[in-house]
RODO-2510 file (C-alpha; in nm, 4 decimals, decimal comma):
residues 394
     n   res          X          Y          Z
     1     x     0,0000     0,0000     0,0000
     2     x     0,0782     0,3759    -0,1139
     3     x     0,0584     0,6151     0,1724
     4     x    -0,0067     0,9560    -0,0113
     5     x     0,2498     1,1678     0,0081
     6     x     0,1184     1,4679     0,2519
     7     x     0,3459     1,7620     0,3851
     8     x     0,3651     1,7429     0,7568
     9     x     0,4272     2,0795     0,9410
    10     x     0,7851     2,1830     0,9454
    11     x     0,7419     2,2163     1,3170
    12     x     0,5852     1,9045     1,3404
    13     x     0,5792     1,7570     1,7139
    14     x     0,7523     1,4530     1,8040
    15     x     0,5641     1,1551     1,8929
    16     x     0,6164     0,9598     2,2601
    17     x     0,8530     0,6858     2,2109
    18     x     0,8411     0,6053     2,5169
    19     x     1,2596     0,7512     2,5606
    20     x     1,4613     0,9757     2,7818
    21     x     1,6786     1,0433     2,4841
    22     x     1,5691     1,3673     2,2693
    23     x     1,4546     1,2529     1,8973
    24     x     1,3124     1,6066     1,8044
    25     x     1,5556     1,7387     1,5289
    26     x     1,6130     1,5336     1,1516
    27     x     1,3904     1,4888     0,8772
    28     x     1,0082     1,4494     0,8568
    29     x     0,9004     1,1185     0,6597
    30     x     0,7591     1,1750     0,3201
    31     x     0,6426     0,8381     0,2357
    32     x     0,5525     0,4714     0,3765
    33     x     0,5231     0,1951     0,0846
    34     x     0,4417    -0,1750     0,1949
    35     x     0,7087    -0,4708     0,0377
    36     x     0,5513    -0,8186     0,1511
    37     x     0,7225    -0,8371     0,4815
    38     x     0,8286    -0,5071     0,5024
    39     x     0,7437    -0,1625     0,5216
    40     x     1,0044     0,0941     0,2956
    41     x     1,0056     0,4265     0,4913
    42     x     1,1357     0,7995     0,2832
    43     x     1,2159     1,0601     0,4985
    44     x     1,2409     1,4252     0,2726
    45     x     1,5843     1,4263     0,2875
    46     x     1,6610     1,1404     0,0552
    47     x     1,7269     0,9329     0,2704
    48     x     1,5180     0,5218     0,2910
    49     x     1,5159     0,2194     0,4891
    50     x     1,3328    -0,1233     0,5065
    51     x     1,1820    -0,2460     0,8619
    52     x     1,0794    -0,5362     0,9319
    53     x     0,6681    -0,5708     1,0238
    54     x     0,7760    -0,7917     1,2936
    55     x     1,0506    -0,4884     1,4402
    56     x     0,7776    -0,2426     1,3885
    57     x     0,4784    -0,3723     1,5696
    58     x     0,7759    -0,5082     1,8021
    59     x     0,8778    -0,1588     1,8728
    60     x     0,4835    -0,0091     1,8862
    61     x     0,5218     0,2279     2,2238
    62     x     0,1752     0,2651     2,3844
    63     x     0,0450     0,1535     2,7093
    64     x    -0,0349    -0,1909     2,6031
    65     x     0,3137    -0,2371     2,4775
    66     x     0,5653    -0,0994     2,6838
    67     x     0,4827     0,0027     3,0514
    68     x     0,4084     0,3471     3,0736
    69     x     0,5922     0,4350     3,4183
    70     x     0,8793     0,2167     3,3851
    71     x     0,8978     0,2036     2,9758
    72     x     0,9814    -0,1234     2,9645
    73     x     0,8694    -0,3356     2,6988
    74     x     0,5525    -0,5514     2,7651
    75     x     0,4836    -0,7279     2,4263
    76     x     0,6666    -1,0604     2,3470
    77     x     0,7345    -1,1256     1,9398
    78     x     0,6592    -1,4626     1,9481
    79     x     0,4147    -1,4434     1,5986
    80     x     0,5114    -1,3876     1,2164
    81     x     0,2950    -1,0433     1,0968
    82     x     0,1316    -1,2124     0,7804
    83     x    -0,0686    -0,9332     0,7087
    84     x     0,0763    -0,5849     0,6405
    85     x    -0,0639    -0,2746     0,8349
    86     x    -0,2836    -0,0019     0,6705
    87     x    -0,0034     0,2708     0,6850
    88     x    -0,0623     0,6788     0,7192
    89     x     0,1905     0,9481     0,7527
    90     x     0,0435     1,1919     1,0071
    91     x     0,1857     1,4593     1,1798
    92     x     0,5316     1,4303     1,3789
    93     x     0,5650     1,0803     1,2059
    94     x     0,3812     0,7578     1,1205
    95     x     0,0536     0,5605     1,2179
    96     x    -0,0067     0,1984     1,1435
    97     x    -0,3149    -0,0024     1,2160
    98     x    -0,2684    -0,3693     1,2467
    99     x    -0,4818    -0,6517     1,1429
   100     x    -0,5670    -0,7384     1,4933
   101     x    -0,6946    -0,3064     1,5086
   102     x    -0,3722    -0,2586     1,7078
   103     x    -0,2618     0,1087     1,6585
   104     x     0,0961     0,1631     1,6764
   105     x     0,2543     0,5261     1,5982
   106     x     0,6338     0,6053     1,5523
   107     x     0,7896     0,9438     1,5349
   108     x     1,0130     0,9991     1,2431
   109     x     1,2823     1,0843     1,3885
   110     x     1,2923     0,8070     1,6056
   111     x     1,2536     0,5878     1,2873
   112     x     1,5628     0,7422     1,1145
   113     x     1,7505     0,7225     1,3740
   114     x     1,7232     0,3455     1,3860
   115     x     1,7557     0,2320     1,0459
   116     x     1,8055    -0,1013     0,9989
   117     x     2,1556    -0,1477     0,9212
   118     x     2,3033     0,2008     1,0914
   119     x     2,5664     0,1082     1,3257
   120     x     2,5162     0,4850     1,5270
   121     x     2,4090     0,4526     1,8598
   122     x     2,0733     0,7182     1,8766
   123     x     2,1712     0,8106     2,1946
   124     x     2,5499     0,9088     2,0408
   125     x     2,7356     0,7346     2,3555
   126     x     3,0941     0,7410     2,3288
   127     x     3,3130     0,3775     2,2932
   128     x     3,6195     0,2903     2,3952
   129     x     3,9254     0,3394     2,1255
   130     x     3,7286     0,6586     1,9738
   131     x     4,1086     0,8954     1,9197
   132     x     4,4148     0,6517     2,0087
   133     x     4,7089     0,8260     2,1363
   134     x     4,8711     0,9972     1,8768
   135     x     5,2965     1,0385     1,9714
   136     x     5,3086     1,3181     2,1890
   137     x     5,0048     1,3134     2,3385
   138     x     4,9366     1,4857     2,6308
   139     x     4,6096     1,4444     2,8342
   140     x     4,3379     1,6873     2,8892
   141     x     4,2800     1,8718     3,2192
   142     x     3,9453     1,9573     3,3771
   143     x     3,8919     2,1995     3,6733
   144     x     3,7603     2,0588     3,9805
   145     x     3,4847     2,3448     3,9686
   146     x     3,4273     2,3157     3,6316
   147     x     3,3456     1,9100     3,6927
   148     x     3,0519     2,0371     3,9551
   149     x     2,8789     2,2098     3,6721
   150     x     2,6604     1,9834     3,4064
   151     x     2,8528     2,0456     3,1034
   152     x     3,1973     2,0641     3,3061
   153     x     3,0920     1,7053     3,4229
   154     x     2,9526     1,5756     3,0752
   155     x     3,3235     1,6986     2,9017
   156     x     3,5108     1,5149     3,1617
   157     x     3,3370     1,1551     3,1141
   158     x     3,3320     1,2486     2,6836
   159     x     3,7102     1,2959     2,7342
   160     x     3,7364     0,9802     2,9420
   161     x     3,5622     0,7419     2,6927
   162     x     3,7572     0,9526     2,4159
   163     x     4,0903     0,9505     2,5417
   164     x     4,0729     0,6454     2,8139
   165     x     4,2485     0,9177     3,0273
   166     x     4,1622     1,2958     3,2074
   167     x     4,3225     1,4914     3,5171
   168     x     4,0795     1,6540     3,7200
   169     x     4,2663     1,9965     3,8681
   170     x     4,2030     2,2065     4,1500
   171     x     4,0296     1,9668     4,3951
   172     x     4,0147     1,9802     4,7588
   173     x     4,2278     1,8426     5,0233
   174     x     4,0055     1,6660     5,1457
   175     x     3,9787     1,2937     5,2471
   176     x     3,7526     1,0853     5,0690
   177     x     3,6586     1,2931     4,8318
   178     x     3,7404     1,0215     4,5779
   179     x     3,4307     0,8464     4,6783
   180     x     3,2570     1,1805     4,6499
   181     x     3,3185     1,2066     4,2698
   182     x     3,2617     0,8833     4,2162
   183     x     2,9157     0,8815     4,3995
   184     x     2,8114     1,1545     4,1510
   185     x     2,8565     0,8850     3,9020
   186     x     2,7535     0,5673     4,0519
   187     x     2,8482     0,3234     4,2960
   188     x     3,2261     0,2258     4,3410
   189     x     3,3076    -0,1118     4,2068
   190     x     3,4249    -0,3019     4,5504
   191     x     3,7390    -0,5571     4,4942
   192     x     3,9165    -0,7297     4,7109
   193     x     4,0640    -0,4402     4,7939
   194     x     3,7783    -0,2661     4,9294
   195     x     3,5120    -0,0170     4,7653
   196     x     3,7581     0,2524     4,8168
   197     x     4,1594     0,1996     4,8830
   198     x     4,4651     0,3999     5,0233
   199     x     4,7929     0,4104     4,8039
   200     x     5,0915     0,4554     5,0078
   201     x     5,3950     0,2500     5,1444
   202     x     5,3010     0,0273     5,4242
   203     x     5,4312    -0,2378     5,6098
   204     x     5,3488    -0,6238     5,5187
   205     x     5,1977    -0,5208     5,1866
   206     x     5,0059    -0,7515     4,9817
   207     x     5,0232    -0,5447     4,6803
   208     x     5,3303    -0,3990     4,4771
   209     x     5,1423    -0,0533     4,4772
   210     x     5,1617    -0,0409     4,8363
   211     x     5,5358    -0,0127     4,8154
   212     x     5,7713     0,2358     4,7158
   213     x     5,9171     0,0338     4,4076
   214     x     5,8634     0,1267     4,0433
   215     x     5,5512    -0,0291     3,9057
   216     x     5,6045    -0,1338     3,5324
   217     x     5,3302    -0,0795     3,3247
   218     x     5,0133    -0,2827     3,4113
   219     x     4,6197    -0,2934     3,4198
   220     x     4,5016    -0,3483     3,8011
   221     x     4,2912    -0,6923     3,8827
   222     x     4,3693    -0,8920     3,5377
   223     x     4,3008    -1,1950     3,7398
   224     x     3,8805    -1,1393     3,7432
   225     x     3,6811    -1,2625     3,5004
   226     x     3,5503    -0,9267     3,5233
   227     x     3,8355    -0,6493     3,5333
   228     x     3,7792    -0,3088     3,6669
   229     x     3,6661    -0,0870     3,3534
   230     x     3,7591     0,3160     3,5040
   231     x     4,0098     0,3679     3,7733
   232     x     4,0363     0,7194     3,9393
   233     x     4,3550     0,8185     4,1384
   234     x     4,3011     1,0891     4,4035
   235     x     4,6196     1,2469     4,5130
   236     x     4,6089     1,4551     4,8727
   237     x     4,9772     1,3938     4,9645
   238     x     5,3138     1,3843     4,7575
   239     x     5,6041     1,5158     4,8212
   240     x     5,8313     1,2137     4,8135
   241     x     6,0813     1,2201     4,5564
   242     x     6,0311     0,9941     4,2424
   243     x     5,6609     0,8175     4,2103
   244     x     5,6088     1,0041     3,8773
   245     x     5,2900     0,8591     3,7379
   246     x     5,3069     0,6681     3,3782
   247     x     5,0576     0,5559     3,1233
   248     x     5,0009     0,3805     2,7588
   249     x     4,7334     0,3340     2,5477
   250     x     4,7541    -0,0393     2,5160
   251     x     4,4822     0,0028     2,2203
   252     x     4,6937     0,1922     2,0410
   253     x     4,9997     0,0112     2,0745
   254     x     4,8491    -0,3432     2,0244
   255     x     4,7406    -0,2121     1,6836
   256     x     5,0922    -0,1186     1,6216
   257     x     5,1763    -0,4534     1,6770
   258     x     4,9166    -0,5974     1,4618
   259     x     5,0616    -0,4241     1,1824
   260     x     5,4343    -0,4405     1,2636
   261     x     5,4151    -0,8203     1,4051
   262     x     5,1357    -0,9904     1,3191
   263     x     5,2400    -1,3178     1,4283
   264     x     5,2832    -1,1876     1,7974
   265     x     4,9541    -0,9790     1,8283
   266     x     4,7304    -1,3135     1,7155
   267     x     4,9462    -1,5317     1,9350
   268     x     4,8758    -1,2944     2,2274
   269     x     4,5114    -1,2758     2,0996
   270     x     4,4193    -1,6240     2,0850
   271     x     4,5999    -1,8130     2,3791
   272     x     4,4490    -1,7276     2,7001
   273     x     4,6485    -1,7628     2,9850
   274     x     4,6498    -1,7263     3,3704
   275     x     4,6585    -1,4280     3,5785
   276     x     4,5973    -1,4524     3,9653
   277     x     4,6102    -1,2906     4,2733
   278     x     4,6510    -1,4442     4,6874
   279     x     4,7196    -1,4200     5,0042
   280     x     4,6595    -1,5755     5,3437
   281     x     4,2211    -1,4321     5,2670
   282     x     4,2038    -1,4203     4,8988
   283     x     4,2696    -1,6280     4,5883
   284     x     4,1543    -1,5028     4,3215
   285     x     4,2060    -1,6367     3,9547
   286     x     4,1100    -1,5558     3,5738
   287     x     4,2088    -1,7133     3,2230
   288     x     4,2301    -1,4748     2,9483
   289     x     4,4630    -1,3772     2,6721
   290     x     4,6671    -1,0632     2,7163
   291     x     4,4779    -0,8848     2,3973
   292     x     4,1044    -0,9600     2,3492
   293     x     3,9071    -0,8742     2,0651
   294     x     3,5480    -0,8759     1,9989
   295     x     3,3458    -1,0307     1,7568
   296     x     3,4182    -0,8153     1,4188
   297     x     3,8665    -0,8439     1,5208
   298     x     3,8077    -0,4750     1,7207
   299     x     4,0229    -0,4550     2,0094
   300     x     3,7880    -0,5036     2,3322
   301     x     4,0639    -0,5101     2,6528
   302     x     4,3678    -0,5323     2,7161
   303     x     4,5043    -0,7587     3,0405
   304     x     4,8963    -0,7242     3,0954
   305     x     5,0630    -0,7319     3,5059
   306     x     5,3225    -0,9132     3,5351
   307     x     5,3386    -0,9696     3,9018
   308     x     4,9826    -1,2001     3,8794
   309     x     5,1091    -1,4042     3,6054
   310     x     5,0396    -1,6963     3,7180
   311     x     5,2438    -2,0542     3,5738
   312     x     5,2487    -2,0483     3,2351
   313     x     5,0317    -2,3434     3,1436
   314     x     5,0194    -2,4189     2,7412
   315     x     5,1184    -2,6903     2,5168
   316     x     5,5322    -2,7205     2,4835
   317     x     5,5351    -2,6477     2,1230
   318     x     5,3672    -2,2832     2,1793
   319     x     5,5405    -2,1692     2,4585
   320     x     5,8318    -1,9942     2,3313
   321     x     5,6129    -1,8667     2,0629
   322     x     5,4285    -1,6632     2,3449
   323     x     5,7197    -1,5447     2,5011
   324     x     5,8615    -1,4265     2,1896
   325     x     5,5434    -1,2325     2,1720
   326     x     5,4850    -1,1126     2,5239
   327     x     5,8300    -0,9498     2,4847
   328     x     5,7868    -0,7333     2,1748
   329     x     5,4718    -0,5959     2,3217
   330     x     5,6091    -0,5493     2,6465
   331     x     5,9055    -0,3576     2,4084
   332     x     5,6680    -0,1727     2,2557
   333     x     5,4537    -0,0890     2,5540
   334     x     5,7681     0,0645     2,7513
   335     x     5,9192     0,2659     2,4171
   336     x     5,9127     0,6009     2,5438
   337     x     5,7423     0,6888     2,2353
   338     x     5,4643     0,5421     2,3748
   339     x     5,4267     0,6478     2,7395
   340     x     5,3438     1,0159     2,8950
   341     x     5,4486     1,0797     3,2268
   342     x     5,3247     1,3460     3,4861
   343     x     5,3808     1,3690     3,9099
   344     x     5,0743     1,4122     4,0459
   345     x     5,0037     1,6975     4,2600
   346     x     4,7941     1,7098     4,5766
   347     x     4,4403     1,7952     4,4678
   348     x     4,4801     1,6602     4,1074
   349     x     4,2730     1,3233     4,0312
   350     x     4,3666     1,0942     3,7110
   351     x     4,0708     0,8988     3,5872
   352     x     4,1336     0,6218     3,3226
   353     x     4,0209     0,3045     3,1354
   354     x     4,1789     0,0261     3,3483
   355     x     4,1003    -0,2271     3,0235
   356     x     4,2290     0,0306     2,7484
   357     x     4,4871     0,2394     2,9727
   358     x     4,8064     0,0260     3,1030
   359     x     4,9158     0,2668     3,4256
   360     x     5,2515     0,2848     3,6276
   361     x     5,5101     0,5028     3,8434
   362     x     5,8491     0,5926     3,8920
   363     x     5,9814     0,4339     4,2683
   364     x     5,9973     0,6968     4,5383
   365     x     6,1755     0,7770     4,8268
   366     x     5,9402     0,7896     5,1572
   367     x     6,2054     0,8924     5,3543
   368     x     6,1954     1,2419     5,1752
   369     x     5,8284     1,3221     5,1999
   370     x     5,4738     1,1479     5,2163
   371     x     5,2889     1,0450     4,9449
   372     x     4,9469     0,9371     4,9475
   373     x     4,6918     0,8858     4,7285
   374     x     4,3468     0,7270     4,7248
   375     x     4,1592     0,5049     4,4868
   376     x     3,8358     0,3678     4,3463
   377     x     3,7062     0,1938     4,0374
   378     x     3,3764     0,2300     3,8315
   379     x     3,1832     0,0076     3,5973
   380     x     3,1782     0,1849     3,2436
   381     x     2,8089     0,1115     3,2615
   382     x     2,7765     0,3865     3,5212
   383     x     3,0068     0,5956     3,3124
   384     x     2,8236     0,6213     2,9965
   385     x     2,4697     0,5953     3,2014
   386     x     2,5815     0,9315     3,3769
   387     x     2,6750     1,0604     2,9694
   388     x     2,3084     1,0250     2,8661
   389     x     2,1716     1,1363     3,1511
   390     x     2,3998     1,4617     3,0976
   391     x     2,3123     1,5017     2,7401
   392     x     1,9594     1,4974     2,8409
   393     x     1,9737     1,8090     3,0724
   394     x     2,1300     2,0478     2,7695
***
């Protein structure tokens, strides 16, 4: 079936889908043509897509089909749509009367922005490896007071999913205000080390960070199945000597081994191994391969500490194979070509992607000054959450 071709207002209103998300701005539809099994949708500026009867009436927003306080979705696809829907543009978008009388409506927006086959996300969240490092990069700062406005706060976690790393200046002295920033975000991700942790020297450590020797380049808690995603680093004290702070992307150096040793980055991509942490309460333990990629080859995490290797358990003939590849990424990794470094001053925070970011420092002397700093971790499910919510309120 035809839908005639009217002209909607040009300030047409958008229709409730149901979203949070704004879907008021892009182009009004202009036609709605039935194909068996389909419905082909024109929107005036050129652009066309093909749904899916099934996705439509799947996607129908009204009180019998998706809750209307909680707006989740109430109707379960479980039946083929023989029979297509008598189709009419009206205004702000489209109308379609099913065969049962159902009436669905969709705005037009909302329609275009979901297009079958578009990879954008509608709600245009940020993803991890967005800008790798270029050489010379140096990371972007934020003011404290800046943060505790909306858009100061909303740059901050764009930057963060952008970069994998942002300093925070200008903070207060004050303790626990780690948790604070965090808390505006969402809850801390607890560990074994606690919701929130203290980094300084300390007697019978059970961690190499609570010592004053230089920490190599690592990503914190390999050893879960489930890795910390963002790390922040609160610093109130530091006037030791030495304990310069130093990061890598490992995304963007693991695709400069892909392309200058091939051989290494799909042996360090394909043969999991063990990480794992203990001590006289804990034992914790993960298998994993150091690079892991998702389903399309796209780098997904990155899990490299040394210290919670555990035995190196693979068949004979593919063990010096790894090794020959753990070594020219760890090369790579430590190139200063690759690495920024930066001291932390009191009331500066560094927030970064524990699975994209590998983090470490320069030893320090503790007999020349204190150094403290204080830690928590986030899922990046709370960080992006707190993104849309954000670009909501502007």
């Amino acid at each position: 079936m035809n839908t005639p071709v009217t002209e909607p207002s040009t300030n047409q209103p958008s229709l409730d889908m149901g979203e949070l998300s704004p879907h008021a701005e892009g182009p009004r539809l202009i036609a709605a043509t039935s194909s068996g099994d389909h419905l082909a949708l024109h929107w005036v500026d050129g652009s066309q897509a093909h749904f899916p009867l099934l996705w439509l009436r799947d996607h129908c927003s009204c009180s019998e089909c998706r809750h209307p306080l909680t707006r989740e979705r109430l109707f379960v696809p479980l039946e083929d749509i023989d029979e297509a829907p008598r189709s009419t543009l009206v205004e702000g978008g489209l109308r379609l009367q099913w065969a049962d009388g159902h009436v669905s409506l969709y705005d037009a927006v909302w329609l275009h922005q979901r297009r079958p086959g578009d990879d954008a996300d509608p709600n245009g969240t940020l993803t991890r490896l967005q800008r790798p490092w270029p050489e010379a990069f140096a990371p972007e700062h934020v003011k404290y007071s800046d943060f505790m406005t909306t858009d100061g706060e909303r740059h901050w976690l764009e930057v963060l999913l952008r970069d994998g790393l942002v300093v925070l200046d200008d903070g207060p002295l004050i303790d626990e205000e780690v948790s604070r920033i965090a808390g505006r975000i969402g809850p801390m991700r607890a560990t074994n080390f606690g919701a929130r942790f203290d980094v300084y020297s300390k007697p019978n450590p059970n961690n190499a960070a609570y010592t004053a020797i230089g920490l190599a380049l690592h990503s914190d808690l390999p050893n879960w199945r489930q890795p910390p995603d963002i790390q922040l680093l609160y610093c109130l004290q530091n006037e030791a000597e030495g304990g310069e702070s130093l990061f890598a992307d490992g995304f963007a150096v693991a695709e400069r081994l892909r392309v200058e040793a091939p051989e290494a980055f799909r042996v360090l991509s394909e043969t999991p191994i063990d990480f794992r942490f203990q001590d006289e309460e804990q034992d914790i333990a993960a298998r994993a391969p150091v690079i892991a990629l998702d389903d399309r080859g796209r780098l997904k995490e990155i899990r490299f500490n040394n210290w919670i290797r555990d035995t190196l358990r693979l068949p004979l003939d593919t063990i010096d194979a790894w090794y020959r590849a753990y070594r020219q990424f760890w090369l790579l990794l430590h190139d200063p070509r690759h690495q920024i470094e930066f001291a932390l001053e009191p009331g500066q925070m560094v927030a970064f992607d524990n699975r994209r970011v590998l983090h470490g420092r320069r030893a320090f002397d503790p007999s020349t000054g204190r150094r403290h700093l204080q830690g928590t971790y986030l899922d990046i499910d709370m960080i992006e959450s707190r993104l849309r919510v954000l670009q909501r309120r502007t």
